[in-house]
C-alpha positions in Angstrom: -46.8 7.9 67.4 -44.8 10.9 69.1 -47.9 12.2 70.3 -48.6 8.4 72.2 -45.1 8.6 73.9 -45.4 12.4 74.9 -48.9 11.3 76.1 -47.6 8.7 78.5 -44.3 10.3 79.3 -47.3 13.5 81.0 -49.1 10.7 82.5 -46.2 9.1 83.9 -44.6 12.4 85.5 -48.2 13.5 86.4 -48.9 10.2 88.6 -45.5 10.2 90.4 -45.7 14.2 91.4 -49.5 13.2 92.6 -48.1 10.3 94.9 -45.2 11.7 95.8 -47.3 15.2 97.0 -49.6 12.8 98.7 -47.1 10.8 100.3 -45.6 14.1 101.7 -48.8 15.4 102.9 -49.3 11.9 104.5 -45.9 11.8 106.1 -46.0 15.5 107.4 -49.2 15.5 109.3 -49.0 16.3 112.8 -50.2 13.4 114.0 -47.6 11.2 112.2 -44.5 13.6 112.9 -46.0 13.4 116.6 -46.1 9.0 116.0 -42.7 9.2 115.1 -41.4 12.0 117.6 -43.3 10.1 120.8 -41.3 6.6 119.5 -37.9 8.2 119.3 -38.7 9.8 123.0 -39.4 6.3 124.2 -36.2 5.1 122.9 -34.3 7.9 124.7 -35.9 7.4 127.8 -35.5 4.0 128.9 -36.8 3.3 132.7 -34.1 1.0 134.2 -35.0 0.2 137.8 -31.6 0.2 138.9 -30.6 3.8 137.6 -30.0 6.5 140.1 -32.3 9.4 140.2 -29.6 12.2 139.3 -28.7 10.1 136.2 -32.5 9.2 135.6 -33.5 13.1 136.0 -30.8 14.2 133.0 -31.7 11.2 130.8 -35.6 12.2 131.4 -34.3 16.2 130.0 -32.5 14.7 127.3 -35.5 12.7 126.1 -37.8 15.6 126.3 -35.5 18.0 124.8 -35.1 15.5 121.8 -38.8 15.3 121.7 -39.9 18.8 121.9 -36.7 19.2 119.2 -38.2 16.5 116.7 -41.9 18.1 117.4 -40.5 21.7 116.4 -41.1 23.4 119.4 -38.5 25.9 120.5 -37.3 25.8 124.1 -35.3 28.3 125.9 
């Protein structure tokens, strides 16, 4: 009977570290970070017509800093 429970509790913890490594691997791929990194650009950078260019210039930098920030690459 111990041998059952020890049995399921491997099984158990052996299934949740497999879908938990694969939900990782999933969630880190570059493709997905850059998904996630291009939406939160797109919210920083919203287009209004009537916004004047100096203001429309440093909210354009601050998007692309963010994104280039979110992506991992370092600027200077």
């Amino acid at each position: 009977m111990n041998y059952f429970k020890a049995a399921r509790l491997i099984i158990a913890f052996s299934s949740l570290s497999y879908l938990s490594l694969t939900f990782l691997r999933n969630y880190n791929s570059p493709e997905n970070i850059e998904k996630r990194c291009l939406l939160k650009f797109e919210k920083d950078f919203k287009n209004h017509l009537e916004t004047p260019r100096e203001e429309l210039e440093q909210l354009l930098d601050f998007a692309d800093n963010n994104y280039f920030k979110c992506i991992g690459i370092i600027q200077f």
